[in-house]
C-alpha positions in Angstrom: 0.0 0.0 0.0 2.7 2.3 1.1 4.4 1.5 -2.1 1.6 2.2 -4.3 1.0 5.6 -2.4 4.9 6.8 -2.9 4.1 6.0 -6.6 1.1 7.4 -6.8 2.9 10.4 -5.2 5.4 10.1 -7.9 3.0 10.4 -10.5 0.8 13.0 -9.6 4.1 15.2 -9.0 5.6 14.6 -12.4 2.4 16.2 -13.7 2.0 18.7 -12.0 5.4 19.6 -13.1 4.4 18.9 -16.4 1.8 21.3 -16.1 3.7 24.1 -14.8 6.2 23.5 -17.8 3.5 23.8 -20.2 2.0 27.0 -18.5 5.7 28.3 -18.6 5.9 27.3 -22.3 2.4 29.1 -23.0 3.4 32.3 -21.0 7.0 31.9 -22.8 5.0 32.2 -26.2 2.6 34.7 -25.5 5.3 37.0 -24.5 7.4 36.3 -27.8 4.4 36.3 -30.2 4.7 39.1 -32.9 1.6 41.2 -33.1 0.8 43.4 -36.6 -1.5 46.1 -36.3 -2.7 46.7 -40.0 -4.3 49.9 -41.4 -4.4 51.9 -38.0 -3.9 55.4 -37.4 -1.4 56.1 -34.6 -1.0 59.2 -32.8 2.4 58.5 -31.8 2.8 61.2 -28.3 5.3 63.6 -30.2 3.4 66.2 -30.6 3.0 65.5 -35.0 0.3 65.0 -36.8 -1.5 61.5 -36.9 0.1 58.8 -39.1 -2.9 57.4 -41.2 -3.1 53.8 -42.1 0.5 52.3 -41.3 1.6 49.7 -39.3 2.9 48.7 -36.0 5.2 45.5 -35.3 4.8 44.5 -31.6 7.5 41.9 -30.0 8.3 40.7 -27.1 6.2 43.5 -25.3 8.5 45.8 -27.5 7.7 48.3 -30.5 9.7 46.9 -33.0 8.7 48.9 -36.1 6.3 51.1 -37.1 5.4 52.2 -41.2 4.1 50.4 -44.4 7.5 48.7 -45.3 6.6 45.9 -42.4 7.1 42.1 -43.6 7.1 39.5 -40.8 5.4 36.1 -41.8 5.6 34.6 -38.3 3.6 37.8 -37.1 -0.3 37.9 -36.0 -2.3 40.3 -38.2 -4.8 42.5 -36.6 -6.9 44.7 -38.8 -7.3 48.1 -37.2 -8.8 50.0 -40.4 -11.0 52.9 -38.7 -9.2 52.4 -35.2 -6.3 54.7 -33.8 -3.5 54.0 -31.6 -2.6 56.1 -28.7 0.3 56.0 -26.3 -1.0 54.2 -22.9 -2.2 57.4 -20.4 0.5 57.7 -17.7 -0.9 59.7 -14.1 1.8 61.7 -12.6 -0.8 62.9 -9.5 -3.1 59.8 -7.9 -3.8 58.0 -5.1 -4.4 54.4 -4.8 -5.4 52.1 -1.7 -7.2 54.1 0.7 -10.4 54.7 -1.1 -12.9 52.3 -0.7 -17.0 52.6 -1.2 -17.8 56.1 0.2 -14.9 56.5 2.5 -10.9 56.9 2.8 -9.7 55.4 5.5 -6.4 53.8 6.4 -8.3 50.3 6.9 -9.1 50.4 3.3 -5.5 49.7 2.6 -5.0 46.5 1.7 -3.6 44.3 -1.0 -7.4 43.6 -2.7 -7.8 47.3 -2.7 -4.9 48.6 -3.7 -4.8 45.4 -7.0 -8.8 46.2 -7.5 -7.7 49.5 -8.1 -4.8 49.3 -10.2 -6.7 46.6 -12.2 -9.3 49.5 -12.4 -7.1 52.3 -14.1 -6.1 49.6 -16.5 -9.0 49.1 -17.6 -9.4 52.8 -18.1 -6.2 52.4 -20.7 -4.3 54.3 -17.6 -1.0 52.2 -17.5 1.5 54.2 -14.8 0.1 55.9 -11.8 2.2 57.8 -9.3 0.6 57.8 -5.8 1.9 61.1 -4.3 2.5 60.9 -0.7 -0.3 58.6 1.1 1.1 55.1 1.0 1.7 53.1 3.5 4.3 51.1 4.9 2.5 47.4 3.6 3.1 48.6 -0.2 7.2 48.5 0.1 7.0 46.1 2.9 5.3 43.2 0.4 6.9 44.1 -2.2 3.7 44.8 -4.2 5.3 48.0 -5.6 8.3 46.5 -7.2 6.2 43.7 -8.9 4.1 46.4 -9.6 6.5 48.2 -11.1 8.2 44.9 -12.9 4.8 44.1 -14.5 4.6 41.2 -12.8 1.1 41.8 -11.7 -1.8 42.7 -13.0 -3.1 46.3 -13.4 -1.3 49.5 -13.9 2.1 50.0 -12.5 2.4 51.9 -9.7 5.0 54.4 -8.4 5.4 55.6 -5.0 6.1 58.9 -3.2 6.1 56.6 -0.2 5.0 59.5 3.1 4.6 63.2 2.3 5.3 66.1 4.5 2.5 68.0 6.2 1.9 70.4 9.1 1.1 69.6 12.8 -2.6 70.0 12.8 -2.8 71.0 9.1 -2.7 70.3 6.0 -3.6 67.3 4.4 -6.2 66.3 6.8 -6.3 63.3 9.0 -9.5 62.4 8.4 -8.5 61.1 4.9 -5.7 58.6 5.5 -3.3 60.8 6.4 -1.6 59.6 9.4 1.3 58.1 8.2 2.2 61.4 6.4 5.0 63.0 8.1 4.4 66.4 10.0 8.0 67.7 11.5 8.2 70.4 14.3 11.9 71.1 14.0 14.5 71.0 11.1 16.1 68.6 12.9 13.3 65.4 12.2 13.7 65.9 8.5 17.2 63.7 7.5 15.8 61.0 9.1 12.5 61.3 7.8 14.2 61.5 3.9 16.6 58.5 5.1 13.4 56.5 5.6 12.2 57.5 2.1 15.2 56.7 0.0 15.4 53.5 1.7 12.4 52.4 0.5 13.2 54.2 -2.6 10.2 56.9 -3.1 10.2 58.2 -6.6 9.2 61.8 -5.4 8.6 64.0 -2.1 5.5 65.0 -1.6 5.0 68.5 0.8 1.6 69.9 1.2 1.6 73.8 1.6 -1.8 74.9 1.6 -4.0 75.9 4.5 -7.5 74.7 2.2 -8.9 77.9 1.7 -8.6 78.6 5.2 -9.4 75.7 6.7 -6.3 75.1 9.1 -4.4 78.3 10.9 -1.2 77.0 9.9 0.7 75.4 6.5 4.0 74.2 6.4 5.7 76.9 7.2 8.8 78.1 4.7 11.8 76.9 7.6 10.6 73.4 7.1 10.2 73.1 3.6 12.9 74.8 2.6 14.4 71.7 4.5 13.0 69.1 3.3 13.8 70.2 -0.4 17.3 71.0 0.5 17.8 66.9 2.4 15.9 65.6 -0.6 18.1 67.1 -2.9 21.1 65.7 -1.2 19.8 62.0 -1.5 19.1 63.0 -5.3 15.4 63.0 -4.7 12.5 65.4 -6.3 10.1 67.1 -4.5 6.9 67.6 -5.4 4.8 70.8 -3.8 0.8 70.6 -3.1 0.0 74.6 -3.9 -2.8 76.9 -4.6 -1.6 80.3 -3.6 0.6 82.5 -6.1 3.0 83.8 -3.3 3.8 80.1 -2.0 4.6 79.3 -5.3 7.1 82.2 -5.6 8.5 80.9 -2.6 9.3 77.8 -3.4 10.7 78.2 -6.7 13.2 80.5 -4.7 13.7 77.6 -2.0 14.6 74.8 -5.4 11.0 73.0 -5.6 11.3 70.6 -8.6 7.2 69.7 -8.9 4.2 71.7 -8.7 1.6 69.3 -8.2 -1.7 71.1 -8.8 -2.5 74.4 -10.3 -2.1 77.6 -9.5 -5.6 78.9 -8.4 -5.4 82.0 -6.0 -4.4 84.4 -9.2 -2.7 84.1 -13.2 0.7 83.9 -12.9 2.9 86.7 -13.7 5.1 86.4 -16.8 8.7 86.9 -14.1 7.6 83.7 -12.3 7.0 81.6 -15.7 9.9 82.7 -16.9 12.2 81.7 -13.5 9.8 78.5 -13.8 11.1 77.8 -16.8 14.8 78.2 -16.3 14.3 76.4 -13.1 12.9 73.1 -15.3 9.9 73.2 -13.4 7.4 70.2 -14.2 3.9 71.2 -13.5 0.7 69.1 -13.1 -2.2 71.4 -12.9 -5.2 68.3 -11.9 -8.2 70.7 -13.5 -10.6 67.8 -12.8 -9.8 67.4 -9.2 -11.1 71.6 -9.5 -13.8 70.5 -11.4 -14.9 68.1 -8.7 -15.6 70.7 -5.9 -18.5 72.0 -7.4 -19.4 70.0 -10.9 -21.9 67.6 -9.3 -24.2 70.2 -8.3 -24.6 71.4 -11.7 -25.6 67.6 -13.3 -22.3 67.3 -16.0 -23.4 66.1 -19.7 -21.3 62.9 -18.5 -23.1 62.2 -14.8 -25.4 59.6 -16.3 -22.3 58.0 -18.8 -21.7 54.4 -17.9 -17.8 55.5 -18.7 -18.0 57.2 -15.6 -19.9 55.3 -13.6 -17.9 52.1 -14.2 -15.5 54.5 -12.4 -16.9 55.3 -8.8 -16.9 53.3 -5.9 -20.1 51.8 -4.2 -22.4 54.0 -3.3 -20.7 57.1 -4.9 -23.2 57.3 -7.4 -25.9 57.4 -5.0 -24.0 59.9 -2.8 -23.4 62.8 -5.6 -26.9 62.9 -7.6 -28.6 62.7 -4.1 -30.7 66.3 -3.6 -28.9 66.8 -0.2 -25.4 66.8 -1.9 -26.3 68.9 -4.7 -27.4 71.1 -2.8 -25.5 71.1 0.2 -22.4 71.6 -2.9 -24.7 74.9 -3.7 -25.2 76.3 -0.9 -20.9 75.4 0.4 -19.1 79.0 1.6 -16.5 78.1 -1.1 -18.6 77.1 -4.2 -18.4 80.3 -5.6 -14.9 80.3 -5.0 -14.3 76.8 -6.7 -15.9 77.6 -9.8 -13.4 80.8 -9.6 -10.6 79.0 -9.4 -11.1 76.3 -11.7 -11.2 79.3 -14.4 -8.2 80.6 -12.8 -6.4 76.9 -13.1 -7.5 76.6 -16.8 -5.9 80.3 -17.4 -2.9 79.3 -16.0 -2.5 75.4 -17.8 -2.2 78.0 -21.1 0.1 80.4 -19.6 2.2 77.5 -18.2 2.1 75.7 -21.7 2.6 78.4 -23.8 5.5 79.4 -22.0 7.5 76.3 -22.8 7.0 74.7 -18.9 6.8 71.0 -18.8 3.4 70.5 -18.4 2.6 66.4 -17.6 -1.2 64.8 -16.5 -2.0 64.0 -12.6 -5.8 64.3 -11.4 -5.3 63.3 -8.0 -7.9 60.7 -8.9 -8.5 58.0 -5.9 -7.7 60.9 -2.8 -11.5 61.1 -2.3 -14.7 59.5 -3.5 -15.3 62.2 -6.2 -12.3 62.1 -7.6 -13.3 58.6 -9.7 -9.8 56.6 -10.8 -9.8 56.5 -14.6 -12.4 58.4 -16.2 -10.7 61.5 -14.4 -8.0 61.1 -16.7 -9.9 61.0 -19.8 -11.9 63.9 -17.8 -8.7 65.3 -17.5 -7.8 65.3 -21.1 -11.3 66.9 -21.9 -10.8 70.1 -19.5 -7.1 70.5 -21.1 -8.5 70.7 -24.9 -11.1 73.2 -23.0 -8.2 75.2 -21.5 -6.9 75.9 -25.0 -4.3 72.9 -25.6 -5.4 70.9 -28.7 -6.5 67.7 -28.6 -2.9 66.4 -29.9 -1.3 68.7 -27.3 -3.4 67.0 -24.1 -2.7 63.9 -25.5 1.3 64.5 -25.3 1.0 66.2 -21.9 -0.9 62.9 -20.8 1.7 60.7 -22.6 5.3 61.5 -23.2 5.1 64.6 -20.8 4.0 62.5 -18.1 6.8 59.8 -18.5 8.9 62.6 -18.5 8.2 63.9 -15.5 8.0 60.2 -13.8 11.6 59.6 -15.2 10.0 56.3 -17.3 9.9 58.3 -20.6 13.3 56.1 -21.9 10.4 52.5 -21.8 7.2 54.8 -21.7 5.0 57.5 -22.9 5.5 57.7 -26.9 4.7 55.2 -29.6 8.0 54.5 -31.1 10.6 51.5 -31.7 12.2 50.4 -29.0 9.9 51.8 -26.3 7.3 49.3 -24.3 4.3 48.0 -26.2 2.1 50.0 -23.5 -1.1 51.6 -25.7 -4.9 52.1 -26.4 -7.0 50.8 -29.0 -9.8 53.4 -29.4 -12.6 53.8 -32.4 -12.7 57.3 -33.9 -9.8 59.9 -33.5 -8.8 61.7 -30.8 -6.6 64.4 -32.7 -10.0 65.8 -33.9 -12.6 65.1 -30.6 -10.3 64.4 -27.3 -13.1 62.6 -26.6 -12.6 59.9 -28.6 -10.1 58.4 -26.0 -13.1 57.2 -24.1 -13.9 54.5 -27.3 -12.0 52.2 -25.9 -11.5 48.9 -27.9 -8.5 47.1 -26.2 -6.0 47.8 -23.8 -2.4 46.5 -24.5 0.5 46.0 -21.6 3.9 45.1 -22.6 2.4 43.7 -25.7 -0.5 41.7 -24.0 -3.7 42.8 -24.5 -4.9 43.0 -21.0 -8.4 44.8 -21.5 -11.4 45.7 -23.8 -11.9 48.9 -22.0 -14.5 49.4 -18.9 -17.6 48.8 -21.0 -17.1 46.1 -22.1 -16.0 44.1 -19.4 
């Protein structure tokens, strides 16, 4: 009997072995098959005009080639006539992990949560996302980032400012999963506070200074930040600002700030200051739709009822913002007047900032609160810039190769060109003539996979 179990044993172990071989022989293939896209029109993130009806060799999750002179017999043909391809959207301001249903609480993070999400902006052809400032210690600990960031998992990839910088009883607020952000009394807390971000090897340095339109007595004051930016700088790290007033802005430009990770929306910015932000190689995310948000819902957007967006929310979101109470609570807010001010004031500034030759790259700060939906803000996003006065080709670069820029990724990400990761969107129509367009979402391709149809169609 005992002999006929250990063979038995034997047995079922050599095919389970056998089986794992295969699957490792079927991933082995999938990941060397040669993909060619046939009569598509690619919109290739430079900045040019579209390329109509060419081709584009995918292998090995690489761009190999792209024109009519393509001949490759052992290639896969896929006929894209009437399709275009776009570069894969890349978010340079989210969040990820800590929203959940109707609330953002540290609970929330959790390995389902955080996957479910990336899986989420995915879906939404979003295929980079850099959380700025509220993770938690379990995403390095587990290592989820770094397969994250491998492509080892599923989803988009996600990069990490690891803990920002805030102010003792300030800015950002606790009461939205804040408490592991760091909030230093004294210059002397901040080098260990960097050492504890370079060692788990945070991408950026995330400071909020901003008192909310009043909301807290005290931001981070100029002492402390000027600190952190000089210790960050030492460890060869970037630091990205949270502003909204003109004269903080002015500030830190004079203090060496490298990001500014929202828009300007106290004033228009002088001419002086985009010219020193210029010189200074300033990269600047201006997150219109997270403007948009304060006060949008209460005025029943063309898009609230658009299963594109609300494939997007959480639970109960949906509920929550068309409910009478929120609309109107939204109307009657001290500050909605004020948020529809400065979201014209933002949308000024994205053109100033543009036109003056600043780095301009895509964030949303999508996934910070329940409003602020993770994925359709991005297409959202692209919407509000062509409304701003980019065009449509313009947004799409911002979104694209500005955004890999500004994450450091743009030498694997961000354009479509040889040589550069097979990360892009399928989408019916063309979005160099309605920005809109983005949102026709036919497939979803990762390193050469295709690893979605697009939200609505799932």
């Amino acid at each position: 009997m005992k002999i006929l179990k250990r063979i038995s044993g034997i047995v079922l172990g050599s095919l389970l072995l056998l089986s794992c071989n295969q699957k490792n022989k079927e991933n082995s293939t999938a990941s060397n098959e040669s993909l060619l896209f046939e009569n598509v029109r690619v919109i290739d993130g430079n900045g040019g005009n579209p390329v109509e009806n060419t081709k584009v060799l995918v292998k090995d999750g690489k761009i190999v080639q792209i024109g009519n002179n393509i001949s490759d017999k052992d290639a896969k043909s896929i006929d894209l006539k009437g399709k275009t391809i776009i570069p894969a959207l890349i978010s340079a301001h989210s969040h990820v992990g800590t929203l959940k249903g109707t609330t953002t609480k540290p609970e929330n993070y959790t390995e389902e949560n955080i996957l479910s999400q990336l899986k989420k902006y995915q879906d939404y052809g979003v295929l980079n996302v850099m959380s700025m400032g509220t993770d938690r210690p379990f995403l390095f600990e587990s290592g989820l980032r770094d397969r994250s960031a491998k492509g080892e998992i599923d989803g988009a990839r996600i990069h990490s400012a690891g803990y920002g910088f805030g102010a003792p009883n300030g800015a950002p607020p606790l009461d939205f999963a804040m408490d592991k952000v760091y909030r230093p009394t004294s210059v002397k807390e901040i080098p260990a506070e960097l050492d504890s971000l370079k060692k788990i090897n945070a991408e950026l340095v995330k400071i909020w200074v901003d008192d909310f339109n009043g909301k807290f007595k005290a931001k981070v004051s100029p002492e402390i930040y000027k600190a952190i930016i000089s210790e960050a700088h030492k460890r060869n790290m970037r630091v990205a600002a949270h502003v909204y007033y003109l004269s903080d802005l002015k500030k830190l430009l004079a203090d060496g700030i490298d990001v500014i990770g929202h828009s300007i929306r106290s004033e228009v910015i002088d001419d002086a200051t985009l010219a020193q932000m210029k010189a200074k190689g300033i990269v600047y995310i201006p997150t219109l739709s997270l403007d948009e948000y304060a006060f949008v819902y209460a005025k029943k957007p063309e898009w609230i009822n658009d299963q594109f967006f609300k494939k997007s929310l959480e639970p109960g979101v949906y509920e929550m913002i068309t409910s009478e109470k929120y609309q109107n609570d939204l109307k009657n807010a001290p500050n909605f007047k004020l948020n529809m001010k400065a979201f014209e004031v933002a949308k000024q500034n994205l053109k100033k900032v543009y036109d003056a030759g600043i780095l301009v790259a895509m964030g949303t700060d999508s996934g910070a609160m329940p409003l602020r939906a993770q994925g359709f803000s991005e297409h959202l996003e692209l919407q509000l810039m062509a409304e701003a006065g980019l065009t449509p080709l313009q947004a799409l670069t911002v979104a694209t190769k500005n955004s890999a820029k500004a994450l450091k990724i743009d030498q694997n990400f961000g354009t479509i060109e040889a040589g550069k990761t097979a990360d892009f969107i399928i989408v019916d129509g063309n979005p160099a003539k309605n920005i809109q367009d983005t949102r026709k979402i036919v497939s979803v391709y990762k390193a050469g996979k295709e690893v979605s149809k697009g939200v609505l169609n799932k």
